[in-house]
C-alpha positions as CSV (number, residue, x, y, z in Angstrom):
1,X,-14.6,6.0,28.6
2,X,-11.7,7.8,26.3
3,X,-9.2,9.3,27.9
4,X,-8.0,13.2,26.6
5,X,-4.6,11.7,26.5
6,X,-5.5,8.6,24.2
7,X,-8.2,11.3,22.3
8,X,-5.1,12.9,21.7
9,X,-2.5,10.3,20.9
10,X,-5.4,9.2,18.5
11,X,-6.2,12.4,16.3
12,X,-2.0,13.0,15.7
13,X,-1.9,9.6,13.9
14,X,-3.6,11.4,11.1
15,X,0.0,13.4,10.4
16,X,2.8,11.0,9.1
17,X,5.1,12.9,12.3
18,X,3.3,11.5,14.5
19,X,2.9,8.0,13.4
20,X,6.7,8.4,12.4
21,X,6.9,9.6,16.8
22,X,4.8,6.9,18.3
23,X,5.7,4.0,15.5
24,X,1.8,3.6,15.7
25,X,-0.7,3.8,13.1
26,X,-4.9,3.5,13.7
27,X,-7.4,1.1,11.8
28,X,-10.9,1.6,11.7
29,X,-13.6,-1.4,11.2
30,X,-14.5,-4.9,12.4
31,X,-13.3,-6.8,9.5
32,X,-9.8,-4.8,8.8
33,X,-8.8,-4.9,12.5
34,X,-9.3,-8.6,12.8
35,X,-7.6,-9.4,9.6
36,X,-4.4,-7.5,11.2
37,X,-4.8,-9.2,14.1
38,X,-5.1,-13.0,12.4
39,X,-1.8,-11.5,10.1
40,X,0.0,-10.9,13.9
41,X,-0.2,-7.4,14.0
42,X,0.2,-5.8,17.4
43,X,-2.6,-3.9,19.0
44,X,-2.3,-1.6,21.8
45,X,-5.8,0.6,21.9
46,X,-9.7,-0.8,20.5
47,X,-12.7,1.6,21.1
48,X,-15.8,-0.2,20.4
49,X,-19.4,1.2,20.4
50,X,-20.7,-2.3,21.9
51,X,-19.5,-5.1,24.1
52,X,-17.0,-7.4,22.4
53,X,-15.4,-10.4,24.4
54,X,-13.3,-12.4,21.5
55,X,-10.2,-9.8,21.1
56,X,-6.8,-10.2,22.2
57,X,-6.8,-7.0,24.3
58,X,-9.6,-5.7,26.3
59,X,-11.8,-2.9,24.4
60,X,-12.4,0.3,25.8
61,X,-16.6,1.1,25.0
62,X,-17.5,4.3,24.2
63,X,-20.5,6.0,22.1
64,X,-21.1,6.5,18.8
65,X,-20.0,10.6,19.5
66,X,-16.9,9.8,20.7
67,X,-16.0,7.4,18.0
68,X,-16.7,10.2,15.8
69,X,-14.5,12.1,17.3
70,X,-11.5,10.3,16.6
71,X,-12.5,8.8,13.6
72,X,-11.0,10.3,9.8
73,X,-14.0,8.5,8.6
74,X,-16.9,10.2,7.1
75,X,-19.0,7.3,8.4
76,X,-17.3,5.7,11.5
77,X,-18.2,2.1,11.3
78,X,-18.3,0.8,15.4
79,X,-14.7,-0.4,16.0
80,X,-11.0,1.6,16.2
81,X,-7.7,0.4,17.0
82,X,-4.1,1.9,17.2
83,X,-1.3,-0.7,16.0
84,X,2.3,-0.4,16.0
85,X,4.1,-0.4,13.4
86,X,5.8,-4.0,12.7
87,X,9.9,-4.4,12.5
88,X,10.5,-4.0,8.6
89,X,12.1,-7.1,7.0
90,X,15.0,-7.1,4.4
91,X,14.2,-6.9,0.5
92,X,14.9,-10.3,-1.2
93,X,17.4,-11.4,-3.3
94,X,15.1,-13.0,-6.0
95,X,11.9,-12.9,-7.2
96,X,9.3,-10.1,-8.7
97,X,9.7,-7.0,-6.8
98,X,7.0,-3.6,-7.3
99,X,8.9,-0.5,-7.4
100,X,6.5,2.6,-7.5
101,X,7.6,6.0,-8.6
102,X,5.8,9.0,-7.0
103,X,2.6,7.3,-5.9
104,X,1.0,9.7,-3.8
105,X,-2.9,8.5,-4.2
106,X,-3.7,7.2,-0.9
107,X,-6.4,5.1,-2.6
108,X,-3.9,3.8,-5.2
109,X,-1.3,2.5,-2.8
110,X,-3.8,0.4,-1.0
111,X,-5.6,-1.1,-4.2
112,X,-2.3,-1.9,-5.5
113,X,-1.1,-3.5,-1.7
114,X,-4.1,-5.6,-2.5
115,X,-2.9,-6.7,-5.8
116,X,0.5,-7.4,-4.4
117,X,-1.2,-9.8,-1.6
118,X,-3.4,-11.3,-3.9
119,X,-0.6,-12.5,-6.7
120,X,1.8,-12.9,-4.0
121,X,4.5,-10.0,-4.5
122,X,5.3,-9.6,-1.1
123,X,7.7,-6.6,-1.1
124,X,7.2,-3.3,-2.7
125,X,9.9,-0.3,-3.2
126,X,8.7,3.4,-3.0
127,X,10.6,6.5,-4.1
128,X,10.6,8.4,-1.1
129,X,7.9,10.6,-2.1
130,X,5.0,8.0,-2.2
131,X,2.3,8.3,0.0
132,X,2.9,7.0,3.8
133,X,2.0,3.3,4.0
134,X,0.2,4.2,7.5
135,X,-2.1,7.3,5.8
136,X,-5.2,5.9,7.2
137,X,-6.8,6.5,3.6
138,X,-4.0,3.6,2.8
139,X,-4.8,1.5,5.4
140,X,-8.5,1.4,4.7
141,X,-8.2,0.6,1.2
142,X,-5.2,-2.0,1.8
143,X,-8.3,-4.6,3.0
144,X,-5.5,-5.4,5.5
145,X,-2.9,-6.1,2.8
146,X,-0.5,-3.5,5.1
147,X,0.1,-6.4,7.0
148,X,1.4,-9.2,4.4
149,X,3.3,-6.7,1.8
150,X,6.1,-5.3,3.1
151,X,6.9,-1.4,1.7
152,X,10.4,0.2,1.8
153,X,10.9,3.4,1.0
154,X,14.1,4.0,-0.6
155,X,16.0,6.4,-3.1
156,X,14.6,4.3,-6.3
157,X,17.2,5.0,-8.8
158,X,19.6,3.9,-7.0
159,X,18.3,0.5,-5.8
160,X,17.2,0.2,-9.1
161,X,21.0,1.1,-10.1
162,X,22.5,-1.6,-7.8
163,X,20.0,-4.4,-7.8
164,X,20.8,-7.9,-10.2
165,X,17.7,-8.2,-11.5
166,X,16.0,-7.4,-14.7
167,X,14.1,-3.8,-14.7
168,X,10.8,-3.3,-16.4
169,X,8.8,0.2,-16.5
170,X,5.6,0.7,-17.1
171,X,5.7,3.5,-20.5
172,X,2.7,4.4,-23.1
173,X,4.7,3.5,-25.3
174,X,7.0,0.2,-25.6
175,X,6.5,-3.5,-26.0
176,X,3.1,-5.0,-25.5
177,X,3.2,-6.6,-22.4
178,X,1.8,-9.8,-23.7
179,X,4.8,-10.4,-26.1
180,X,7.4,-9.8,-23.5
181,X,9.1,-12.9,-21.6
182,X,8.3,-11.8,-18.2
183,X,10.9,-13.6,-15.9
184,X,10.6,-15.1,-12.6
185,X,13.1,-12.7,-10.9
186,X,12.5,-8.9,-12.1
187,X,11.6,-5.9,-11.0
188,X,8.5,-4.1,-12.2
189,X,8.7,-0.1,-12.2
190,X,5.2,1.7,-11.8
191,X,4.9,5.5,-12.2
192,X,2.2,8.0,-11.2
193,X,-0.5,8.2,-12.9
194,X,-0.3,12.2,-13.5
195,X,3.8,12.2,-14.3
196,X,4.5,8.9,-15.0
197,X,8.6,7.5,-14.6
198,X,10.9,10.4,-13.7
199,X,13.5,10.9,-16.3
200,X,16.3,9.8,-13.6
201,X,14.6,6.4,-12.5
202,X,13.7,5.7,-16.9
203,X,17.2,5.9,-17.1
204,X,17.4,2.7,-15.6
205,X,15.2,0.9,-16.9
206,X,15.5,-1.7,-19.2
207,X,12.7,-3.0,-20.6
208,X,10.1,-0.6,-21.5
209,X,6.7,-2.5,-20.9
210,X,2.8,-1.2,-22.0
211,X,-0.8,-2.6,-22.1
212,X,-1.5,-2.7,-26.1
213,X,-5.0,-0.7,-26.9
214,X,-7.7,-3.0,-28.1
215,X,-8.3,-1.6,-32.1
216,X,-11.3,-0.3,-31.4
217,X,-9.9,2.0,-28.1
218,X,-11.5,5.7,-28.3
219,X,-8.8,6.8,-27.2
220,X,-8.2,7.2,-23.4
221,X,-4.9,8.6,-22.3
222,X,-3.9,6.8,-20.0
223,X,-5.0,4.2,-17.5
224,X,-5.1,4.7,-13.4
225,X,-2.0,3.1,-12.2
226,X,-3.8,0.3,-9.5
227,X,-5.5,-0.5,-12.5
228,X,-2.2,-1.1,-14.9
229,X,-0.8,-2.7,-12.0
230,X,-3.2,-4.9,-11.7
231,X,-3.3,-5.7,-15.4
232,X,0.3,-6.5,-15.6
233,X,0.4,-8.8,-12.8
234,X,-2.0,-10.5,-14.5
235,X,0.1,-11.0,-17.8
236,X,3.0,-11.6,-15.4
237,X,1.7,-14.9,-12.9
238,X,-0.6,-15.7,-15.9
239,X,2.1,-18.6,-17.0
């Protein structure tokens, strides 16, 4: 049975406050909770809708109403855990770092956390005003990606100011991505889809990077950032 305490505790992770209050986020689903547990994520709460004996804390059962309940999703799928949140590590020194630029999507920020897990780009810096890593919306579509890319959220032109490394952004306009030299330790600057780079963080850029229209293009404006994300990293590990 649910307590009203953990009912509670539970529904208040849906406001970044909270989660901010308890360091605790929730995951919802079978597969995602025990691909953050296999990564070495910390559990402290699982509410099950049937028995379950292989899990590294004991589950609480409850029914299918109750999960509801405290579910944000439209379809609870049988299994919910809280997690705390894990002790950030330090940017590196070298290699390709993401850098996003007012990402608020929630959808977005997970696709491209799965992008950064699958090419290897295991740290990503967010202007402060990107959507909260723990937004359950986030954590759904990060696949359980949250738990091998680390985020920091960080005033952007400034890092971007102070760092050694080579920046590239991410324009409509510049040099075709597949006639750049794309080194080994850069970082890559992705905007939002709506606004793209904010005049202050362009400013220090310095390489201005784009995915070149096939000829026969009808024209579409722009592309969804996951998607140019993805499409870069591509160009970028393609060797």
């Amino acid at each position: 049975m649910i307590s009203n305490s953990e009912i509670k505790l539970i529904t208040s992770l849906q406001q970044k406050k909270y989660r901010a209050l308890h360091e605790s986020f929730v995951a919802e689903g079978e597969k995602l909770i025990r691909d953050l547990w296999l990564s070495g994520m910390i559990a402290t709460h699982l509410f099950t809708t049937s028995e379950v004996s292989d899990t590294p804390i004991d589950p609480v059962v409850i029914n299918e109403r109750a999960l509801h309940k405290i579910s944000s999703l439209k379809n609870a799928n049988g299994w919910l855990a809280v997690f705390r949140m894990p002790e950030p590590k330090p940017i590196p020194v070298s290699g390709l770092i993401l850098a996003l630029d007012g990402v608020r999507d929630p959808g977005n920020l997970g696709t491209i956390l799965r992008l950064c897990d699958w090419y290897g780009v295991g740290h990503v810096v967010c202007s402060c005003d990107t959507v909260d890593l723990y937004n359950p919306k986030v954590v759904q579509a990060s696949m359980g990606s949250i738990a091998r890319v680390q985020l920091h959220y960080q005033d952007l032109p400034q890092l971007l100011a102070d760092d050694h490394r080579p920046v590239f952004g991410a324009f409509l306009e510049g040099t075709p991505i597949q006639k750049t030299q794309l080194p080994s330790d850069a970082i890559l600057v992705m905007g939002s889809e709506a606004h793209g780079l904010r005049s202050e963080v362009s400013q220090v850029i310095e390489q201005a990077i784009t995915i070149a229209r096939n000829s026969e293009s009808s024209g579409a404006e722009s592309l969804n950032v996951a998607m140019a994300t993805g499409i870069i990293l591509h160009e970028w590990f393609r060797g």
